[in-house]
C-alpha positions in Angstrom: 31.2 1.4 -17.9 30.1 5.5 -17.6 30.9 7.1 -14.5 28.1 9.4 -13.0 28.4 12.7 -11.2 25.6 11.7 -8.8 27.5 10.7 -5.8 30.1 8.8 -7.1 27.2 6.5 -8.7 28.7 4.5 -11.2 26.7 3.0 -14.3 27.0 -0.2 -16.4 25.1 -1.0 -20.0 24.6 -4.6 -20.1 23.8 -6.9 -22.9 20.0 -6.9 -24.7 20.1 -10.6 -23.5 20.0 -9.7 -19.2 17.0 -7.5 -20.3 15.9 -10.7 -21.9 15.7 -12.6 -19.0 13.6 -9.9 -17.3 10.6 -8.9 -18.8 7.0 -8.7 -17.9 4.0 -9.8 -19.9 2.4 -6.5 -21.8 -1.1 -6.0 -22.2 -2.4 -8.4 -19.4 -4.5 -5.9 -17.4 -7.1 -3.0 -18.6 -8.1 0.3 -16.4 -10.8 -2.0 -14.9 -8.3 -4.7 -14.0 -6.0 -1.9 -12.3 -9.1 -0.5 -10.2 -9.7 -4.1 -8.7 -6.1 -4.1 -8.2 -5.9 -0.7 -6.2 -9.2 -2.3 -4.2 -7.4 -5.8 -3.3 -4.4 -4.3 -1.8 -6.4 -1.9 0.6 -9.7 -3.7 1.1 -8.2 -5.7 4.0 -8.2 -2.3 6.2 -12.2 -2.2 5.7 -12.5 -5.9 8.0 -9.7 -5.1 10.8 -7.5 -2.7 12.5 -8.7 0.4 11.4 -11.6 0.3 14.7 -8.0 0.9 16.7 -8.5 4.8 16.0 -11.4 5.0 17.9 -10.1 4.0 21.0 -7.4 6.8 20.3 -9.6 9.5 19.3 -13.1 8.1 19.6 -15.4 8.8 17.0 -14.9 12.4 16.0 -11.4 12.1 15.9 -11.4 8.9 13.9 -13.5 10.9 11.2 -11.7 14.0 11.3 -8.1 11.7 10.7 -9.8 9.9 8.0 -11.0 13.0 6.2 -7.3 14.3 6.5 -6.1 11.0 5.6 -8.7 10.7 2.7 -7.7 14.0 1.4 -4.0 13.0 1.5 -4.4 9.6 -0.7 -6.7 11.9 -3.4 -4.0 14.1 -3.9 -1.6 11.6 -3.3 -3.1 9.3 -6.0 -4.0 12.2 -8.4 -0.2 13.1 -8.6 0.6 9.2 -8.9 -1.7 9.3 -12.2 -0.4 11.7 -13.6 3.3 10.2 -13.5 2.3 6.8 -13.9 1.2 7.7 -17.3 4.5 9.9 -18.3 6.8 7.4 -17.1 5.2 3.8 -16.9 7.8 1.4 -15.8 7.4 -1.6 -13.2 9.2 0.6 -10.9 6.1 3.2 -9.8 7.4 5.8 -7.0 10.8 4.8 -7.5 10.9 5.2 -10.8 9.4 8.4 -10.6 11.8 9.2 -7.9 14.8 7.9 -10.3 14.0 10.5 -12.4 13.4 13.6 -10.4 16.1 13.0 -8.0 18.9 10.8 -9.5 19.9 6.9 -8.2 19.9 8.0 -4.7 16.4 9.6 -4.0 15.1 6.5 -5.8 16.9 4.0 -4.0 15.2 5.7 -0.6 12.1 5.5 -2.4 12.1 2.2 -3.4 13.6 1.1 -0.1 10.6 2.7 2.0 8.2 1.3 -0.6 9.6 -2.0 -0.1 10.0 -1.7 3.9 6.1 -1.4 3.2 5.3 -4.1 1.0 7.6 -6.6 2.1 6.2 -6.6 6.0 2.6 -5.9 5.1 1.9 -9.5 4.3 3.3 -10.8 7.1 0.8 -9.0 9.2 -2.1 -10.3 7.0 -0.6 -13.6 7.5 -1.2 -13.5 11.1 -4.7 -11.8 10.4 -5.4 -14.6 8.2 -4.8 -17.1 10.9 -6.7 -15.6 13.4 -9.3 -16.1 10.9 -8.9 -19.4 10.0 -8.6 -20.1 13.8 -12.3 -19.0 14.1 -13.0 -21.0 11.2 -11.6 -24.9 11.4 -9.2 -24.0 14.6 -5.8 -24.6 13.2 -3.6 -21.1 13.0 0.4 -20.4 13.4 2.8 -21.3 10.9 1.4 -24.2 8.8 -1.6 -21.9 7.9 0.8 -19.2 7.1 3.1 -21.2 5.1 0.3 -22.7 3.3 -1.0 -19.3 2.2 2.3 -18.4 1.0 2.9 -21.2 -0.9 -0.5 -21.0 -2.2 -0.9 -17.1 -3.7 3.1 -17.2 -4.1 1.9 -20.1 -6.6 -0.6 -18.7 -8.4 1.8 -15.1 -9.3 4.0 -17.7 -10.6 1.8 -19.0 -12.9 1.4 -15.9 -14.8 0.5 -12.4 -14.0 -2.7 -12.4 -16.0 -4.3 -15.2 -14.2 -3.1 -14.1 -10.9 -4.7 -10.3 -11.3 -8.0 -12.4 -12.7 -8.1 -14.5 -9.6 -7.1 -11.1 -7.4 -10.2 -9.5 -9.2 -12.5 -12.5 -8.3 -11.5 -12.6 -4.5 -12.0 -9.2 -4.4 -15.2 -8.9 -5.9 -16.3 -11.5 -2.8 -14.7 -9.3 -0.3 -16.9 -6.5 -1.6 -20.1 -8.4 -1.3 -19.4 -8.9 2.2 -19.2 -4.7 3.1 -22.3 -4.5 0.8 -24.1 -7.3 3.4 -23.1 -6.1 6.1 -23.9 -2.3 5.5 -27.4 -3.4 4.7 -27.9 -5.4 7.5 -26.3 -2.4 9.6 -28.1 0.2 8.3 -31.8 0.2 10.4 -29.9 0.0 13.1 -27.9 2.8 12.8 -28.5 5.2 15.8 -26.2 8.5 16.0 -25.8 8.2 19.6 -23.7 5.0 19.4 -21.3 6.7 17.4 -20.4 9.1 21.2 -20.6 6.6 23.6 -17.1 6.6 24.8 -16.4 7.9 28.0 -14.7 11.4 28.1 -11.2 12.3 29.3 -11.4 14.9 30.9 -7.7 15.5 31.4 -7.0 16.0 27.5 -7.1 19.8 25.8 -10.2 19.6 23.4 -11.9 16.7 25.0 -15.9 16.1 24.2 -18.8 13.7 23.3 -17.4 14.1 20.0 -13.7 14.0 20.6 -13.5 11.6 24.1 -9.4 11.9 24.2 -9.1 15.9 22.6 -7.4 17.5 20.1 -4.2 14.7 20.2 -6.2 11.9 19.8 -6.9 13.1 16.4 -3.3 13.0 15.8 -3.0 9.7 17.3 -5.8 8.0 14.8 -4.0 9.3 11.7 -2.1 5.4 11.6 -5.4 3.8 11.8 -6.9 6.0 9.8 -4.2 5.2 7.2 -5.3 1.8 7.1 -8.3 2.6 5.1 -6.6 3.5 2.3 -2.6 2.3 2.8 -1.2 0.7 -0.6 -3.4 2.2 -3.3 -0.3 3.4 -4.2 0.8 0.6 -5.7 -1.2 0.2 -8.8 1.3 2.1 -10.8 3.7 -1.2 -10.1 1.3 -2.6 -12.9 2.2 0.1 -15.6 4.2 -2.2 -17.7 1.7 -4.9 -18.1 -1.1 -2.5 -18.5 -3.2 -2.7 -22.0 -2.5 1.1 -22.3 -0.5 2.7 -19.4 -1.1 6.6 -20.8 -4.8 6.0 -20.1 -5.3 2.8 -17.9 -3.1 4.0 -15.1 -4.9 7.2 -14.4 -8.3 5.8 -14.5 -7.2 2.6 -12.8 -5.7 4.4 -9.7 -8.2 7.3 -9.6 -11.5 4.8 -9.9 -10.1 2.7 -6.8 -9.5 5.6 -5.0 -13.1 6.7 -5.2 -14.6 3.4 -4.0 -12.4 3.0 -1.1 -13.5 6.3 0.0 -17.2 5.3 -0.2 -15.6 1.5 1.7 -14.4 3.9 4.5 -17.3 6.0 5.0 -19.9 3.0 5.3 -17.4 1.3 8.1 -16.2 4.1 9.9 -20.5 5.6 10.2 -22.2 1.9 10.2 -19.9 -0.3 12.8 -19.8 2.4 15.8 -23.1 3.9 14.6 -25.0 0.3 14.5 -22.7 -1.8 17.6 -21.7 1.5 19.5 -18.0 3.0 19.3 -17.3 1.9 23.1 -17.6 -2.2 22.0 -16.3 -1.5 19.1 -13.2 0.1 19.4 -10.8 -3.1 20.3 -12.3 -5.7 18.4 -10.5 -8.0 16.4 -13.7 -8.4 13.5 -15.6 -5.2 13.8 -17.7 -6.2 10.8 -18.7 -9.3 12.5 -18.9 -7.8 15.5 -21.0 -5.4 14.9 -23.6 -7.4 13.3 -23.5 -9.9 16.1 -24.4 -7.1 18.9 -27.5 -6.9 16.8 -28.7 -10.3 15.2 -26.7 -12.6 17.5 -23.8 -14.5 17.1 -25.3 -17.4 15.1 -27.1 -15.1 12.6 -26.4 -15.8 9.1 -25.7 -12.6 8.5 -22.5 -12.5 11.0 -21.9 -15.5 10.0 -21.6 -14.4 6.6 -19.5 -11.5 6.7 -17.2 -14.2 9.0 -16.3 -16.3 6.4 -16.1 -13.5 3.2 -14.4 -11.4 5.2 -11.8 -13.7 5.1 -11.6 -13.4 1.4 -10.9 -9.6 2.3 -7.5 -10.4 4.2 -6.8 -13.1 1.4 -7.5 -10.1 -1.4 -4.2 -7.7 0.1 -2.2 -10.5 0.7 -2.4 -12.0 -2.5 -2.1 -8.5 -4.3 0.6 -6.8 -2.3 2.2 -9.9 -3.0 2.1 -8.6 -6.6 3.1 -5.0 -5.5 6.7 -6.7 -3.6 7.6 -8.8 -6.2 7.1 -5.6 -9.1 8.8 -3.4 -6.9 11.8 -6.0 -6.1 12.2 -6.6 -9.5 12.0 -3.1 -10.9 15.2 -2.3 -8.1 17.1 -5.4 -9.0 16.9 -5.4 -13.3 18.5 -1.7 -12.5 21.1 -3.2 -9.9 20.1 -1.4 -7.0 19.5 -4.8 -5.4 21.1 -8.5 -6.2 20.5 -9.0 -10.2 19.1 -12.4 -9.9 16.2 -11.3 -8.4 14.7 -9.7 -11.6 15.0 -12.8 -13.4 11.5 -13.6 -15.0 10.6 -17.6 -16.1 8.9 -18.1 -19.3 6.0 -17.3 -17.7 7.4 -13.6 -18.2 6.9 -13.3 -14.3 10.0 -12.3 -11.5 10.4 -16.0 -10.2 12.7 -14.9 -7.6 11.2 -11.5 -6.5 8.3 -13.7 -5.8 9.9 -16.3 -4.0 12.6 -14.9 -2.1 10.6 -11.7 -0.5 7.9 -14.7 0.3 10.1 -16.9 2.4 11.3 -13.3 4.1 8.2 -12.4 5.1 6.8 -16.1 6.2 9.9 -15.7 8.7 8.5 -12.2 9.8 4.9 -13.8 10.6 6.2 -16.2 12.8 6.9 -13.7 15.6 3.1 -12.9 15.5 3.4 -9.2 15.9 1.1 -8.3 13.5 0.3 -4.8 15.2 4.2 -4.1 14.6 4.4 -4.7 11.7 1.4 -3.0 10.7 3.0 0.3 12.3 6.4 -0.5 10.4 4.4 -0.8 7.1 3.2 2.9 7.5 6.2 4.3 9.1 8.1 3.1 5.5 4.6 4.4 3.3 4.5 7.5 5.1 8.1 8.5 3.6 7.4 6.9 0.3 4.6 9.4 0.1 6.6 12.4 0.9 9.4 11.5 -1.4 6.8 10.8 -4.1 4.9 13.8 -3.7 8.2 15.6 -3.7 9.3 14.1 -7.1 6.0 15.2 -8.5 6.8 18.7 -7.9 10.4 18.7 -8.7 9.1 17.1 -12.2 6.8 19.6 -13.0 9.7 22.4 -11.9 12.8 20.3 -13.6 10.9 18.9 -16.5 7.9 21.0 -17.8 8.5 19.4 -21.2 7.9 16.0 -20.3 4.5 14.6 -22.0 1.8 13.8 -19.6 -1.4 12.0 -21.3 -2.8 13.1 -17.9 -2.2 16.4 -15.5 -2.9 16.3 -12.0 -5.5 18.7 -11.1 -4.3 21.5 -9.0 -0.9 20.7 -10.1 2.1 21.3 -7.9 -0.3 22.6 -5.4 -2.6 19.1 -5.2 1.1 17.3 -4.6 2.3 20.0 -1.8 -0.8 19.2 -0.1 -0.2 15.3 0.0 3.5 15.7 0.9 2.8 18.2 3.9 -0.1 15.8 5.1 2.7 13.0 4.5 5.3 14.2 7.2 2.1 14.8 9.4 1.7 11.4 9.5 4.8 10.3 9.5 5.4 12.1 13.3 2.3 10.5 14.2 3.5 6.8 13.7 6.0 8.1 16.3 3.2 8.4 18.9 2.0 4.9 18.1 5.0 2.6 18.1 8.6 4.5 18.8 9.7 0.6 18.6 8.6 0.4 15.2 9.8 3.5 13.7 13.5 2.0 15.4 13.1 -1.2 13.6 12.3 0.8 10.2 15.1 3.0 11.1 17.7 -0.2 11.0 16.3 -1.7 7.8 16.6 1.8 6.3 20.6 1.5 7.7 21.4 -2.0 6.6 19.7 -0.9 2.9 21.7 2.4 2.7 24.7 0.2 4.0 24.4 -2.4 1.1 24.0 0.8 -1.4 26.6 3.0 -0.3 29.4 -0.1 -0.3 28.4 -2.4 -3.1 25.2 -1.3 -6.1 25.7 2.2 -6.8 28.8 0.9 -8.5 26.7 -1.6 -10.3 23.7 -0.2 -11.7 22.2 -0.3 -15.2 22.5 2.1 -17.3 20.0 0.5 -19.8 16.8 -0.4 -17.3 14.1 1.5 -18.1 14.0 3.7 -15.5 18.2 4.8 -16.0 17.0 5.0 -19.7 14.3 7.3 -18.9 16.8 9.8 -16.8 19.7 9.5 -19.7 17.1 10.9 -22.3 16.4 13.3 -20.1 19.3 14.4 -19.7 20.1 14.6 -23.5 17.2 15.9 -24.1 18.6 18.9 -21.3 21.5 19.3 -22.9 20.4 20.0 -26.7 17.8 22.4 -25.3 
């Protein structure tokens, strides 16, 4: 046992046979496998709940929070690139945290990433039934258990199958925005896009921004939801063919079609069905196309049934992103060891399983728009500590070998972690419930750390590895 300085965290090197038992499969996924990756976990956002901004802000204000909240994920990701390729471990941002701000920036890291991927799938779930609902009329808790058990199934039957499949049910998802923007498009008409009615008690209020200059504030959640979880593909580095190169083009390539996925929704579903019937609806893709072909067209019908595939596509992948990040946390101690045990399979059996049953619980209370909320309440932190490790890296560490440097530098990363805390206030407008509810999970976490794993972490996981030669390193310099 080492003692550390950092808080009274206390270190243990274990045995090469516990790192053994918890190891991923290299080599199972290319830059082009980690772009479909990025893709599946957001690509949900394109078929529901995003339409909620315009009722907040209408239009204008959904676009303006969208460019902000564009701008925020580009430099966001651009800084993610360029530490996913210096320090590629299954960790991602906590890894990355580890190492600019010791165990205990990277526990709240890794605890807000979790607080985001562990609830995330829940909601889906419930999205997922709705769907189904529509579909053959059976939702609730066999549907959600049985899509569980399903996609928890296939992770378990190895990680290069699973991300194949992932790539596949995205690729259908994809086809469906690519139907429905051309059957949207001659019907397009710019005055749809102002048709909500104006309040005229707001500061700011217009045509163009119905509830003023707040609503844009308002709409930055929803807004979110077009790109939340892109983050992620870093959680992939140590299974990537060539993490110095894949990770950077990986993240960075999905990135640049979810931006072109957000402008054809945001523009064609208001623009082609009008932003007034728009702005509640629980299918705005289908929607919309029904207000102009009917709602037996093929078309709607269409869209109906892939679009499911688009829920199925984050579900199943930010499956992937818990269990990486639940086993990155526990093979370093910071949570119970025997979740980073990996089967033969050289997948995290129980960071699949146990975060699975957790979350089937969460879905059966059927607040999906909760949930939702509590998702980006523990990403918006996330990206503010991330961002913040970027620069402290580049301050702390100028050294450090980076196959790929952020453009902009320090200044691309300031820019994501000020937009970061913008958002973060603004989840406080939507849902003070749900920033409570994060608030506790953050407290029990921070309670289990504070008591029981800082005195049990492991010195030898990658990521403690990673800070020791630093610090050598430090010291001989």
């Amino acid at each position: 046992m080492s003692g550390s300085n950092e808080q009274a965290v206390e270190t243990h090197t274990v045995s090469d046979e516990y790192l053994s038992k918890r190891q991923l499969k290299k080599g199972v996924a290319g830059w082009v496998l980690l772009a479909s990756l990025g893709v599946s976990y957001v690509i949900s956002g394109d078929f529901a709940g995003w339409n909620f901004g315009l009722e907040r802000a209408g239009f204008g204000g959904m676009l303006l929070a969208t460019i902000v909240m564009g701008l925020m994920y580009m430099c966001l990701v651009l800084s993610l690139a360029e530490m996913s390729s210096s320090i590629p471990t299954a960790g991602g941002g906590y890894s990355f945290a580890r190492r600019a701000m010791g165990p205990w920036g990277g526990f709240l890291t890794g605890t807000a990433i979790l607080l985001e991927y562990a609830i995330a799938p829940a909601a889906i779930a419930i999205f997922i039934g709705g769907y189904v609902n529509e579909l053959i009329g059976i939702d609730g808790p066999i549907v959600y258990a049985a899509f569980y058990c399903v996609f928890v199934g296939i992770h378990l039957w190895g990680a290069g199958e699973a991300l194949r499949i992932m790539m596949g049910i995205t690729l259908l998802a994809v086809i469906a925005i690519i139907v429905f923007a051309l059957g949207m498009l001659p019907h397009f008409d710019i005055n749809n896009l102002f048709d909500i009615a104006v309040n005229s008690d707001v500061a700011g209020a217009s045509a163009f921004l119905p509830e003023g200059y707040m609503g844009i504030w308002a709409a930055l959640p929803f807004a979110m939801w077009l790109f939340l979880a892109v983050e992620g593909v870093p959680l992939a580095a140590e299974e990537a063919t060539n993490p110095a190169k894949d990770m950077p083009r990986g993240i960075i390539a999905s990135m640049l079609v979810l931006i072109v996925f957000a402008a054809v929704v945001l523009i064609l579903v208001p623009g082609g069905a009008g932003a007034e019937a728009m702005k509640s609806h629980s299918a705005p893709l289908v929607g919309a196309l029904q207000s102009v072909y009917g709602t037996e067209s093929l078309a709607a019908k269409f869209v109906n049934l892939v679009g499911l595939f688009g829920l199925i596509a984050s579900f199943f992948s930010i499956i992937y992103a818990y269990s990486r990040q639940v086993f990155a946390l526990s093979r370093a101690g910071y949570l119970p060891r025997f979740l980073s045990l990996s089967g033969e399979r050289k997948v995290p059996v129980w960071a699949l399983i146990v975060p699975g049953i957790i979350g089937f619980l969460l879905s059966l209370s059927g607040e999906g728009d909760l949930m939702i909320t509590m998702a980006v309440f523990g990403a918006t932190v996330s990206y503010a500590l991330m961002s913040l490790s970027h620069i402290i890296l580049r301050r702390k560490e100028p050294a450090l070998e980076r196959p790929y440097k952020t453009p902009g530098g320090t200044l691309t990363s300031g820019i994501a972690l000020a937009l970061s805390l913008v958002a973060l206030a603004s989840t406080f407008v939507v849902s003070l419930q749900a920033a409570l509810w994060s608030a506790l999970f953050y407290a029990v976490m921070l309670t289990y750390f504070t008591l029981y794993s800082r005195h049990r972490i492991v010195a030898n996981a990658p990521e403690e590895e990673f800070d020791l030669i630093a610090d050598a390193e430090s010291e001989l310099s």
